[in-house]
CHARMM internal coordinates of N, CA and C (Angstrom, degrees):
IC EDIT
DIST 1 N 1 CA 1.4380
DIST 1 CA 1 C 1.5350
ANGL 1 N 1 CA 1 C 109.51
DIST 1 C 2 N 1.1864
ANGL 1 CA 1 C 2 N 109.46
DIHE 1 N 1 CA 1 C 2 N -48.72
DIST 2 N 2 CA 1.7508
ANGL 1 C 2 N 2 CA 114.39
DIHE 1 CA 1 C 2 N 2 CA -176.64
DIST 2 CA 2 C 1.7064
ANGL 2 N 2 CA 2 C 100.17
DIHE 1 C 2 N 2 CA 2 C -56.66
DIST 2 C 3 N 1.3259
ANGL 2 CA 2 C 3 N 115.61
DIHE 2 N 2 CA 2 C 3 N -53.42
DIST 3 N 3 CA 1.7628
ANGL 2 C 3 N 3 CA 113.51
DIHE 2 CA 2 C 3 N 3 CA -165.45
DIST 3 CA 3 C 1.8937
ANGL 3 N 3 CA 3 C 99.24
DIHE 2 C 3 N 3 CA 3 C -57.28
DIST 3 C 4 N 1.2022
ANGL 3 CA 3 C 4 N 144.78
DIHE 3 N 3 CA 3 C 4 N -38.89
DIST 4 N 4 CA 1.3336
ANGL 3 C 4 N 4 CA 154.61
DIHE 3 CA 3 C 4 N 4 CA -144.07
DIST 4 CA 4 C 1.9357
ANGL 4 N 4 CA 4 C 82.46
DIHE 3 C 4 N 4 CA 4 C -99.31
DIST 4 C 5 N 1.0730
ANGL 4 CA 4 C 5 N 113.70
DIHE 4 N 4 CA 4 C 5 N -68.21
DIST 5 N 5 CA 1.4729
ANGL 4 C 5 N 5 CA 119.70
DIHE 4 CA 4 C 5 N 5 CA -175.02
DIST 5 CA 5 C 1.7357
ANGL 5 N 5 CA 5 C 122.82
DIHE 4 C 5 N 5 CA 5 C -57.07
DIST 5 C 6 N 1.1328
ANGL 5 CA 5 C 6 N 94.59
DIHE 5 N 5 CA 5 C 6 N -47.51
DIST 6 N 6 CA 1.6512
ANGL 5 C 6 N 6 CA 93.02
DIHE 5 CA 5 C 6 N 6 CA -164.73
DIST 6 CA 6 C 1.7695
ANGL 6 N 6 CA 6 C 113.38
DIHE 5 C 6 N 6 CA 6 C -72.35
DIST 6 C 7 N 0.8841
ANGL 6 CA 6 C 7 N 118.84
DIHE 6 N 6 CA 6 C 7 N -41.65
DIST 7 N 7 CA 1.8234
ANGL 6 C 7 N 7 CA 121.11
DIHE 6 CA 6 C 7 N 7 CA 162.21
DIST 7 CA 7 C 1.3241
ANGL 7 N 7 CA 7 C 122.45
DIHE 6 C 7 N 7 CA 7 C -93.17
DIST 7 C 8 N 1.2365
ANGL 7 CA 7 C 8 N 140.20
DIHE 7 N 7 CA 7 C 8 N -23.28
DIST 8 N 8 CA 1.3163
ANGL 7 C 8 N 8 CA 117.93
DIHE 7 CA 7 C 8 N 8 CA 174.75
DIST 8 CA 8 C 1.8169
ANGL 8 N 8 CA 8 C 100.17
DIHE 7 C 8 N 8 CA 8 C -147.36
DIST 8 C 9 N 1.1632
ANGL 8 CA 8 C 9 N 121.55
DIHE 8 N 8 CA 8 C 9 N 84.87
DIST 9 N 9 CA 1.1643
ANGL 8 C 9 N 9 CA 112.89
DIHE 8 CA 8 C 9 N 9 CA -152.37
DIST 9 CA 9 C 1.8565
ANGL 9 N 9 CA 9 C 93.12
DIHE 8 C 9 N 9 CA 9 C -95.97
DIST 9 C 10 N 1.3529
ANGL 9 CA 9 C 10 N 122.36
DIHE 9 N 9 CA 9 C 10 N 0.87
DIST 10 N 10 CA 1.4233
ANGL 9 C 10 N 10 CA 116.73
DIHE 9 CA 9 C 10 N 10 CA -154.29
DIST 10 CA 10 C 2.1917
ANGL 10 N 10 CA 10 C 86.64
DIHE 9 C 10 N 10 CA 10 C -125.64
DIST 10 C 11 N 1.0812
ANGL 10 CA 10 C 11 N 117.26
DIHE 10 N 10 CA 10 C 11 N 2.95
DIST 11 N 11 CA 1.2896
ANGL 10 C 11 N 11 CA 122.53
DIHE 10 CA 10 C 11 N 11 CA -172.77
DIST 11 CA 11 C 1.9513
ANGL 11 N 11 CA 11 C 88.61
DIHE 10 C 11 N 11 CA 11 C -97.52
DIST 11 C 12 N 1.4319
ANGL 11 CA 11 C 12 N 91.75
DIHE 11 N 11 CA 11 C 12 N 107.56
DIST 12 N 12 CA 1.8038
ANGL 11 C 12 N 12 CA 109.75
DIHE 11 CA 11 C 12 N 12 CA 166.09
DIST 12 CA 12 C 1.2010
ANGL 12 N 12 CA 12 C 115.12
DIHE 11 C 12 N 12 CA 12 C -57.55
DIST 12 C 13 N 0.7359
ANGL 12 CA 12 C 13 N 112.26
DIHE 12 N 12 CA 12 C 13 N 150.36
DIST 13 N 13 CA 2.7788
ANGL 12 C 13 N 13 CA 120.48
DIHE 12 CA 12 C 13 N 13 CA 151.98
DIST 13 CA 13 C 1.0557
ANGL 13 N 13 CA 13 C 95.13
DIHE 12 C 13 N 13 CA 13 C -145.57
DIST 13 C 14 N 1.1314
ANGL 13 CA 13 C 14 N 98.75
DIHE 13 N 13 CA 13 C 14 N 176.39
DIST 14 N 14 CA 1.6883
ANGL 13 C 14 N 14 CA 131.69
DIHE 13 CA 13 C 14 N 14 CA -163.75
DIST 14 CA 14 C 1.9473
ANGL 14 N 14 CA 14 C 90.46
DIHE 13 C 14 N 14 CA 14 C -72.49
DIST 14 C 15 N 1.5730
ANGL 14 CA 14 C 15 N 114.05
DIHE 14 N 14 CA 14 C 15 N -43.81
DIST 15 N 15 CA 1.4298
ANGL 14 C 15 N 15 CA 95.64
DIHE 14 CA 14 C 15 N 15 CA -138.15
DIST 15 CA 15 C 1.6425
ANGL 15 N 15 CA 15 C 77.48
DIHE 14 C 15 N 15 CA 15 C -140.18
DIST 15 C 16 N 1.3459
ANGL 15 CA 15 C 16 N 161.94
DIHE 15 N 15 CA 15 C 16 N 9.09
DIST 16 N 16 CA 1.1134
ANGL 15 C 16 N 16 CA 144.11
DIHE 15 CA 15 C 16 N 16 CA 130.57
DIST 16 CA 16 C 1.8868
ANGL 16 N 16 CA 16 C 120.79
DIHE 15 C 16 N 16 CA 16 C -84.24
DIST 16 C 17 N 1.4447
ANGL 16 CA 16 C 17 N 117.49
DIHE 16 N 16 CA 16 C 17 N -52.40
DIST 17 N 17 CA 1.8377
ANGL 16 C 17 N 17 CA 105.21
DIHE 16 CA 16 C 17 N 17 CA -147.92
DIST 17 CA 17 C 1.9126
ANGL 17 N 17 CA 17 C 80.82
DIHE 16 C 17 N 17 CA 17 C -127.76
DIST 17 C 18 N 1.2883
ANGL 17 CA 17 C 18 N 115.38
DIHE 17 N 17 CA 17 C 18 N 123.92
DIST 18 N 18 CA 1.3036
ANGL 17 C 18 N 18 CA 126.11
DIHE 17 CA 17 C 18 N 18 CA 165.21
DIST 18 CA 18 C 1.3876
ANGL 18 N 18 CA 18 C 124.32
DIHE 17 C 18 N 18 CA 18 C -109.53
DIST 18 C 19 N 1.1466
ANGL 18 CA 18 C 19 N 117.47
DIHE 18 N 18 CA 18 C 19 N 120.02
DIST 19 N 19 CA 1.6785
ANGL 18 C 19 N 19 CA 107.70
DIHE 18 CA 18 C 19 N 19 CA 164.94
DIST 19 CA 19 C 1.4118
ANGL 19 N 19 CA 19 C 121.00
DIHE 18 C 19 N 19 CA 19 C -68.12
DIST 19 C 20 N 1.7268
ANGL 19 CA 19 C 20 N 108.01
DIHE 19 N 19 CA 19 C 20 N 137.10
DIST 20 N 20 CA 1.4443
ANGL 19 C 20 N 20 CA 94.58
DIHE 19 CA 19 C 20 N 20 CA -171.57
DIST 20 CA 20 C 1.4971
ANGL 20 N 20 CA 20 C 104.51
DIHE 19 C 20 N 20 CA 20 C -94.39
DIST 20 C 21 N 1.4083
ANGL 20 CA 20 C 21 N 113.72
DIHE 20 N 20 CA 20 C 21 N 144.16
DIST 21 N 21 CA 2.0300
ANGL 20 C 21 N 21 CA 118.06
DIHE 20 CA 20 C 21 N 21 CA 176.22
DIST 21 CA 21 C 1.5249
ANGL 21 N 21 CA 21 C 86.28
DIHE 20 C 21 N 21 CA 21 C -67.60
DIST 21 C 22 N 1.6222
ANGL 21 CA 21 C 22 N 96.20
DIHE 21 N 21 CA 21 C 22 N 179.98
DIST 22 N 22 CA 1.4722
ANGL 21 C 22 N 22 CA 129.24
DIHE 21 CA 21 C 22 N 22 CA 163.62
DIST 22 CA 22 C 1.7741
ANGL 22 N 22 CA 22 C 113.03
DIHE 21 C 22 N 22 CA 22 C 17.40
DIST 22 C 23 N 1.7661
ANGL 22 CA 22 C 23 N 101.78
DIHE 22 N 22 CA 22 C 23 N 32.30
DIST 23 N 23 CA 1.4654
ANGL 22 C 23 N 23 CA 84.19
DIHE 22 CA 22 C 23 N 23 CA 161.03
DIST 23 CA 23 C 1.8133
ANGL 23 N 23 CA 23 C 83.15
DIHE 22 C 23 N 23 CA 23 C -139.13
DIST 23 C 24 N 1.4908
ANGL 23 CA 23 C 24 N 110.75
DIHE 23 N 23 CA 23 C 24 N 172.07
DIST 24 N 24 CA 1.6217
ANGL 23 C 24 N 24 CA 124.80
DIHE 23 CA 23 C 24 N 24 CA -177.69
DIST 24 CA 24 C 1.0999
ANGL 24 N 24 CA 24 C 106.55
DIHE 23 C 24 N 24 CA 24 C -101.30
DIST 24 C 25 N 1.3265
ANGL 24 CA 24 C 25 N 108.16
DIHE 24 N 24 CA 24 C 25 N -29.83
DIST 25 N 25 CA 1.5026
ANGL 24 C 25 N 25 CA 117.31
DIHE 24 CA 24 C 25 N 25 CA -166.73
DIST 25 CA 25 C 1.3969
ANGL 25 N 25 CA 25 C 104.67
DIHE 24 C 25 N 25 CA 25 C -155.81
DIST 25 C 26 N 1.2714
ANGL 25 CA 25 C 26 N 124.85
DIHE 25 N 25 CA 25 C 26 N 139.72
DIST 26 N 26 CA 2.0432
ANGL 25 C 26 N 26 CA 134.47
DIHE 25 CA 25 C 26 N 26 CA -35.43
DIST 26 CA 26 C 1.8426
ANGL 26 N 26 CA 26 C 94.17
DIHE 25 C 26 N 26 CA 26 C -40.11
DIST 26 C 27 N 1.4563
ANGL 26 CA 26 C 27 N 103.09
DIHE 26 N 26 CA 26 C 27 N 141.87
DIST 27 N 27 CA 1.1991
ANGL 26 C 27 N 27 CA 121.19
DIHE 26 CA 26 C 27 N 27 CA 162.87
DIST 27 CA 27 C 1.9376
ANGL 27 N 27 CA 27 C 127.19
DIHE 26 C 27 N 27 CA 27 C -65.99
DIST 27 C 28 N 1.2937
ANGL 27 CA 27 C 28 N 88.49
DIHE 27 N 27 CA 27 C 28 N -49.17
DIST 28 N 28 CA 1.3439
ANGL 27 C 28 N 28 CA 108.79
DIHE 27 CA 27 C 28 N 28 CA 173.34
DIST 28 CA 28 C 1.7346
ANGL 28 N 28 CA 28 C 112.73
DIHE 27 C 28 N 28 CA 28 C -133.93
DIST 28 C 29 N 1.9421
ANGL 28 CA 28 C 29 N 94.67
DIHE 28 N 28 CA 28 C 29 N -176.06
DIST 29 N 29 CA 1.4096
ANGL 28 C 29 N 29 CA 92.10
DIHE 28 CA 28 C 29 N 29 CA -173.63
DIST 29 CA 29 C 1.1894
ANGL 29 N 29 CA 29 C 94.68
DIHE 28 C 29 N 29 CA 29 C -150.10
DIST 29 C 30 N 1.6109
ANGL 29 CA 29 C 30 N 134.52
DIHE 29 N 29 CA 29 C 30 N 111.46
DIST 30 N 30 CA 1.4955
ANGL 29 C 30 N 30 CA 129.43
DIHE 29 CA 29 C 30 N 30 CA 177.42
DIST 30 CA 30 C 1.7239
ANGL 30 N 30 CA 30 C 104.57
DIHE 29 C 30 N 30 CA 30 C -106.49
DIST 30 C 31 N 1.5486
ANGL 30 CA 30 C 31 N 94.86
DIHE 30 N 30 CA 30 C 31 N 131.80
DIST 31 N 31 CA 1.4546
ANGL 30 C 31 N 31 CA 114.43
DIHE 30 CA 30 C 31 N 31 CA -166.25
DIST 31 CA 31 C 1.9427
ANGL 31 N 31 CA 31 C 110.71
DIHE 30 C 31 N 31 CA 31 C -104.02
DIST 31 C 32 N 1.2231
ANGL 31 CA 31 C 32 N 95.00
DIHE 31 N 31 CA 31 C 32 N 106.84
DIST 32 N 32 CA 2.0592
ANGL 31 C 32 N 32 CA 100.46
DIHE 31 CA 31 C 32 N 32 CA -159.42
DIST 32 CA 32 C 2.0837
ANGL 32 N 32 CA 32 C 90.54
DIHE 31 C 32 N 32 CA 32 C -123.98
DIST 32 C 33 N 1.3665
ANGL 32 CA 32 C 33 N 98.31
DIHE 32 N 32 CA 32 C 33 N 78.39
DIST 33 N 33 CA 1.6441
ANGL 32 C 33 N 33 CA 101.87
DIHE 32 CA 32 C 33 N 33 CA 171.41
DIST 33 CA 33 C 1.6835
ANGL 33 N 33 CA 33 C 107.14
DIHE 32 C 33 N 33 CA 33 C 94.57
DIST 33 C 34 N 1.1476
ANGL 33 CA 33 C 34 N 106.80
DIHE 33 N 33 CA 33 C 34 N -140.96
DIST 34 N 34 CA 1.5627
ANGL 33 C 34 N 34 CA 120.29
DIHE 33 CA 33 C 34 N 34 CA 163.72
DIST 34 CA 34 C 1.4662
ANGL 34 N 34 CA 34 C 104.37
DIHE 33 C 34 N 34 CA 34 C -75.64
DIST 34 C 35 N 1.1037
ANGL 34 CA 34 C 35 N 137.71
DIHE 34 N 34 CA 34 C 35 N -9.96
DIST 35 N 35 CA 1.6964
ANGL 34 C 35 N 35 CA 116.35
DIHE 34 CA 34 C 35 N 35 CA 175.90
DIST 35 CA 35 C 1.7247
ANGL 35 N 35 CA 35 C 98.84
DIHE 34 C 35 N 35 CA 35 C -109.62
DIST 35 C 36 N 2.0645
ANGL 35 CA 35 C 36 N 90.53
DIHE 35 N 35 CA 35 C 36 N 175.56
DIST 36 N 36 CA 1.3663
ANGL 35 C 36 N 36 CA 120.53
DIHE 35 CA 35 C 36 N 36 CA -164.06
DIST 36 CA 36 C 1.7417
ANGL 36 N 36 CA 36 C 93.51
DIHE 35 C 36 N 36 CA 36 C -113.46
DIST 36 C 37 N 0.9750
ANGL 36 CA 36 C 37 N 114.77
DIHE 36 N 36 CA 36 C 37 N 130.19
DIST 37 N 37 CA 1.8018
ANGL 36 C 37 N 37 CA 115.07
DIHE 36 CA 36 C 37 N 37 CA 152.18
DIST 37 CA 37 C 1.6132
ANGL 37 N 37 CA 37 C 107.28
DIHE 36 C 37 N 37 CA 37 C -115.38
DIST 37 C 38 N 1.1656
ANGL 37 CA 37 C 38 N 116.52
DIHE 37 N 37 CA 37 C 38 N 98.86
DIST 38 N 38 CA 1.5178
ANGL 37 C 38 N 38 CA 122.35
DIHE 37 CA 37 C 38 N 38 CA 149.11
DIST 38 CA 38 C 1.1482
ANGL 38 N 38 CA 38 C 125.49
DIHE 37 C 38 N 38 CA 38 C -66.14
DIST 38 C 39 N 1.4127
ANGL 38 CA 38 C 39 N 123.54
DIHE 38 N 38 CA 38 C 39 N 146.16
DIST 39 N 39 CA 1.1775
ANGL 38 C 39 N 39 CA 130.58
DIHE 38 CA 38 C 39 N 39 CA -162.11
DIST 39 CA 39 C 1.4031
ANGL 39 N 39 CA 39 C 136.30
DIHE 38 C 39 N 39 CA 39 C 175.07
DIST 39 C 40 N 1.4903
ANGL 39 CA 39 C 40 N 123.43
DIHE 39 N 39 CA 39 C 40 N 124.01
DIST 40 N 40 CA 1.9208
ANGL 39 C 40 N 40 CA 115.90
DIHE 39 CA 39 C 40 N 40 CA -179.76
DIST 40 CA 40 C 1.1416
ANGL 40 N 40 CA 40 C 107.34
DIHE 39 C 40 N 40 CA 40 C -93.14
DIST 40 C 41 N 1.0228
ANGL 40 CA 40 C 41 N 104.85
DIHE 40 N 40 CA 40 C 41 N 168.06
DIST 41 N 41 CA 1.6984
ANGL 40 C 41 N 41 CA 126.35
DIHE 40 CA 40 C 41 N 41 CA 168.07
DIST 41 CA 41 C 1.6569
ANGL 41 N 41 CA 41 C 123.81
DIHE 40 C 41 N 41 CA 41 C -114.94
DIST 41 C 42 N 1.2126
ANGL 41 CA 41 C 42 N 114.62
DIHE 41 N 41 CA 41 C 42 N 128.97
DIST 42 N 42 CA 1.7082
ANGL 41 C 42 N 42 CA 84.82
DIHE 41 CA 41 C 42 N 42 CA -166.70
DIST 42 CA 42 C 1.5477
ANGL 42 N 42 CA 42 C 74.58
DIHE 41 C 42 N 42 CA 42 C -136.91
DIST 42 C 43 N 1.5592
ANGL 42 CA 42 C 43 N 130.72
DIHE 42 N 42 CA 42 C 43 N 140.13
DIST 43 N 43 CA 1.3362
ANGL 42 C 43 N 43 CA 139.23
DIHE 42 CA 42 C 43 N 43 CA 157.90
DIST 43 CA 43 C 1.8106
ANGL 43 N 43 CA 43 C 94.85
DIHE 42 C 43 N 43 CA 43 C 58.67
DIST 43 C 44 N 1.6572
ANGL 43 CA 43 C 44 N 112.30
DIHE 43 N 43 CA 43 C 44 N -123.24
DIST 44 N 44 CA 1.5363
ANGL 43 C 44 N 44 CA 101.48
DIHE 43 CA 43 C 44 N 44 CA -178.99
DIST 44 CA 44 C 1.6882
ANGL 44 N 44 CA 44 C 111.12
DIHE 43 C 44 N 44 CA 44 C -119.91
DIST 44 C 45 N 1.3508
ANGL 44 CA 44 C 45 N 97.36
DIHE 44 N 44 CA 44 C 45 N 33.03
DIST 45 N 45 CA 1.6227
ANGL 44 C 45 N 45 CA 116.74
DIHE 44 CA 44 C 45 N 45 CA 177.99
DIST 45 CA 45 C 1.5507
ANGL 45 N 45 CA 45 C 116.28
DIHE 44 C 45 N 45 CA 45 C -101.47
DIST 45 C 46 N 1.4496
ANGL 45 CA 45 C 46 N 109.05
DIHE 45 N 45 CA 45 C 46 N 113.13
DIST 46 N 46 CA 1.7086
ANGL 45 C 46 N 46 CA 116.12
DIHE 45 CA 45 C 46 N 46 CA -175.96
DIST 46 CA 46 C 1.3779
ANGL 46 N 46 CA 46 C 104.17
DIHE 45 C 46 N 46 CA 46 C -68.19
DIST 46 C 47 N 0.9817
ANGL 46 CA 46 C 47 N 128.55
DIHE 46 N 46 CA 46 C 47 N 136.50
DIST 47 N 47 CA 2.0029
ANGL 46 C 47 N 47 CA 103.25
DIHE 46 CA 46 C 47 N 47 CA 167.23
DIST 47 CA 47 C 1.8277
ANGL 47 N 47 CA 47 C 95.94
DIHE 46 C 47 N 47 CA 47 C -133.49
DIST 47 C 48 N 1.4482
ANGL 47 CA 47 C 48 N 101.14
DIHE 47 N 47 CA 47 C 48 N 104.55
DIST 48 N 48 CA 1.6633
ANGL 47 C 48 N 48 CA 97.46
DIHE 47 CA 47 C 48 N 48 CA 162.87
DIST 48 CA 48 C 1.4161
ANGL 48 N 48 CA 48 C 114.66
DIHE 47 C 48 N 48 CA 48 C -77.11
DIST 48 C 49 N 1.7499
ANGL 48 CA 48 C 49 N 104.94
DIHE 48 N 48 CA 48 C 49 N 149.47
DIST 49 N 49 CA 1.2571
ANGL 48 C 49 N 49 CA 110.08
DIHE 48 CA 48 C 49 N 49 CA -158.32
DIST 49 CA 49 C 2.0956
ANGL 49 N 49 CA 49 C 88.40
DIHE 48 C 49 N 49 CA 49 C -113.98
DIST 49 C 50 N 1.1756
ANGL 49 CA 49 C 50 N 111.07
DIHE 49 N 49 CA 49 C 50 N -38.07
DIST 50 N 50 CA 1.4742
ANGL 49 C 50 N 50 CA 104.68
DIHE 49 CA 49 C 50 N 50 CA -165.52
DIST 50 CA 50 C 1.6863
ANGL 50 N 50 CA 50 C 89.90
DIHE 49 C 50 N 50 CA 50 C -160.12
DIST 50 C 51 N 1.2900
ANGL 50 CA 50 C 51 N 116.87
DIHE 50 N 50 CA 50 C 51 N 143.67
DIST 51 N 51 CA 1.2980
ANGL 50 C 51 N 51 CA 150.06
DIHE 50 CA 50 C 51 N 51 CA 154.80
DIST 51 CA 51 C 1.6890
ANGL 51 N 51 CA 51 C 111.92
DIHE 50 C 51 N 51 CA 51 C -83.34
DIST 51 C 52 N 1.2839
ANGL 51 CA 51 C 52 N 128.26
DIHE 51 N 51 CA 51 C 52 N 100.73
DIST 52 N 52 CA 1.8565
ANGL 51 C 52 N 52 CA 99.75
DIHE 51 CA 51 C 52 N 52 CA -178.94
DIST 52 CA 52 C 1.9561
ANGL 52 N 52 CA 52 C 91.44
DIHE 51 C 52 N 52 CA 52 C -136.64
DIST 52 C 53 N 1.1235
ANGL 52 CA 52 C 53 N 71.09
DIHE 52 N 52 CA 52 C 53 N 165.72
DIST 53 N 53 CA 2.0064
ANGL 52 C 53 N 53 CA 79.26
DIHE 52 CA 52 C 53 N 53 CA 176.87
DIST 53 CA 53 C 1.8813
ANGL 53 N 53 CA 53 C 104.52
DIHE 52 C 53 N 53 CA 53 C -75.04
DIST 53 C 54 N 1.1799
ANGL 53 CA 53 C 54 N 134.20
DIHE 53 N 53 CA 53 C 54 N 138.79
DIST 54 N 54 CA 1.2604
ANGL 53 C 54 N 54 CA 149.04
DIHE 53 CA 53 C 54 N 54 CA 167.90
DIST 54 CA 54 C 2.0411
ANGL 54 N 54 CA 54 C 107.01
DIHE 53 C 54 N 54 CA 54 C -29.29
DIST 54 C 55 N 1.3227
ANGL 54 CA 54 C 55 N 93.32
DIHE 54 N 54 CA 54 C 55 N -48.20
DIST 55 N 55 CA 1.7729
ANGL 54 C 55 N 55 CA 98.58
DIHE 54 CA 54 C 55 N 55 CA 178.99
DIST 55 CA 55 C 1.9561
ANGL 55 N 55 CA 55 C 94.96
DIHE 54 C 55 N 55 CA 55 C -70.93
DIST 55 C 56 N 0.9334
ANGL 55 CA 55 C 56 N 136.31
DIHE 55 N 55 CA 55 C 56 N -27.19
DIST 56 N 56 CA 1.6293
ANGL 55 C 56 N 56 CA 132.16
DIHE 55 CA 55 C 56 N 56 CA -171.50
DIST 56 CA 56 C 1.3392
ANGL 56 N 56 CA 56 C 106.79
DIHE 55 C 56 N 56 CA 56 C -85.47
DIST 56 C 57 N 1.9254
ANGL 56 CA 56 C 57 N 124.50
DIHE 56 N 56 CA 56 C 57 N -50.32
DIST 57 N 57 CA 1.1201
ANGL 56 C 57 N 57 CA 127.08
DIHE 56 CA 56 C 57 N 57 CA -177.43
DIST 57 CA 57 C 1.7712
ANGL 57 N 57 CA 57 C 119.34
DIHE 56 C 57 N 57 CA 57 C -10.85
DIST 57 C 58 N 1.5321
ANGL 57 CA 57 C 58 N 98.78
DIHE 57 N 57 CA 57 C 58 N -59.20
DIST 58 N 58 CA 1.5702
ANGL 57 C 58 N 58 CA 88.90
DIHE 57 CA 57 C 58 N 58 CA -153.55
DIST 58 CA 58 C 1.4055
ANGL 58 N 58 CA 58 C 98.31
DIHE 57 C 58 N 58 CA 58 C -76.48
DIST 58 C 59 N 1.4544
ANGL 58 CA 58 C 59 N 141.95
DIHE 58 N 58 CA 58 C 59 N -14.44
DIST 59 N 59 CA 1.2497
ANGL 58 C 59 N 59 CA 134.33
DIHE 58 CA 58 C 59 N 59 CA -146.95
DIST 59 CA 59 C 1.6683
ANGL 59 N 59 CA 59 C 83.04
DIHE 58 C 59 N 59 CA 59 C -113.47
DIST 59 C 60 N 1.0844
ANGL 59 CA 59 C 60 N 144.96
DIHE 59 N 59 CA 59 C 60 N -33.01
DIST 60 N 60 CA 1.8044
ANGL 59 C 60 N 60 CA 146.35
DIHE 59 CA 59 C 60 N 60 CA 105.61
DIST 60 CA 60 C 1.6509
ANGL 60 N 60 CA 60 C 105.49
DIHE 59 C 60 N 60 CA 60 C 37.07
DIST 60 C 61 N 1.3143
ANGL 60 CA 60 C 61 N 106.01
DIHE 60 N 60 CA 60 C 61 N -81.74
DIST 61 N 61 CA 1.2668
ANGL 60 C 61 N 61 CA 142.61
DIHE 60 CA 60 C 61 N 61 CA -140.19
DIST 61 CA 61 C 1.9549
ANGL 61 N 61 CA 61 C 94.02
DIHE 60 C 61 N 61 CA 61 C -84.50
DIST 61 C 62 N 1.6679
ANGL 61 CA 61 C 62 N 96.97
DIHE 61 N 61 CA 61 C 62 N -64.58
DIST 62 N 62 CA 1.2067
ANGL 61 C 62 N 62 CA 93.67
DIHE 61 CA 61 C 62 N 62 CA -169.98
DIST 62 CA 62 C 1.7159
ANGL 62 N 62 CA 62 C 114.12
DIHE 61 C 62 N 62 CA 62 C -84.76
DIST 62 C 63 N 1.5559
ANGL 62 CA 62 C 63 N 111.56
DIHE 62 N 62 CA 62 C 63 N 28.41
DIST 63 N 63 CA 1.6806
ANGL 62 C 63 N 63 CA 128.77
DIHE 62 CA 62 C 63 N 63 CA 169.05
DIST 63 CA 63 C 1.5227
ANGL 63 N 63 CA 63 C 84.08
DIHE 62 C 63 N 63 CA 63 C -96.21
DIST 63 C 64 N 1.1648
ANGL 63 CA 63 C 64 N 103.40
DIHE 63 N 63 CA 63 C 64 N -86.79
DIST 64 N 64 CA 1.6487
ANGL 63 C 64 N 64 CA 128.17
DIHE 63 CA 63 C 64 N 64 CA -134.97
DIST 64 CA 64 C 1.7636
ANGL 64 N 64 CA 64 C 98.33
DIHE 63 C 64 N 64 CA 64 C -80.54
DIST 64 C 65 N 1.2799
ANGL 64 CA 64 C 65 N 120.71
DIHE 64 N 64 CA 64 C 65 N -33.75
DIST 65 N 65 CA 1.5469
ANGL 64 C 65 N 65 CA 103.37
DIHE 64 CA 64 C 65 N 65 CA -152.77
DIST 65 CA 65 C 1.7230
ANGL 65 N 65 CA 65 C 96.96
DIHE 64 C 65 N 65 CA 65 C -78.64
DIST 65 C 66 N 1.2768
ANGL 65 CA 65 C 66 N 94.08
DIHE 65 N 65 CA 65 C 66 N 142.53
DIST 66 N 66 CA 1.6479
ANGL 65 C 66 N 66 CA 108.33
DIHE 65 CA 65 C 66 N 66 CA -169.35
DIST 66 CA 66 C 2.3154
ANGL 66 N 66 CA 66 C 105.50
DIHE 65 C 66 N 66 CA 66 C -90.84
DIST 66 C 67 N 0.9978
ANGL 66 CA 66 C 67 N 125.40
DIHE 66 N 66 CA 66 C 67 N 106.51
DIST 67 N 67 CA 1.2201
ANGL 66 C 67 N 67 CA 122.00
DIHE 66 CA 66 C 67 N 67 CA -179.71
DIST 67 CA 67 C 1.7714
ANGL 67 N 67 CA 67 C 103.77
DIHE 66 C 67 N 67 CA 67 C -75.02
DIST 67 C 68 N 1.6622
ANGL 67 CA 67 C 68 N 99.86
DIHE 67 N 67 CA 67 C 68 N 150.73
DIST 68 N 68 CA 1.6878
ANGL 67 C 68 N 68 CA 119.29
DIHE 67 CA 67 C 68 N 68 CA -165.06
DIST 68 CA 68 C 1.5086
ANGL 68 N 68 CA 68 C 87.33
DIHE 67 C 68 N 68 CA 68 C -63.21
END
COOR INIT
IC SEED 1 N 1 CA 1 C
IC BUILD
């Protein structure tokens, strides 16, 4: 989690760090095995929002993720 986060935490791929559409909050979503790290970026501050297992993510998402 730290190597994906600490230098380029806002740089997408196909298959680790996603930006999420149509939500404000979590910004993104970096995918490390069976788990989810959600998470914003604000200036040069990481801020994780939730750790969840891959089977929890979406039900995750449709609790917590805040729409613009």
């Amino acid at each position: 989690m730290e190597t994906h986060l600490r230098h380029q935490p806002t740089r997408t791929s196909k298959s680790r760090i996603k930006r999420l559409r149509g939500l404000s909050r979590p910004q993104y979503r970096l995918r490390v095995g069976e788990t989810r790290v959600f998470y914003d970026v604000r200036e040069r501050t990481v801020e994780v929002l939730a750790i969840v297992m891959k089977s929890r993510a979406d039900a995750w998402l449709e609790e917590q993720g805040e729409k613009p």
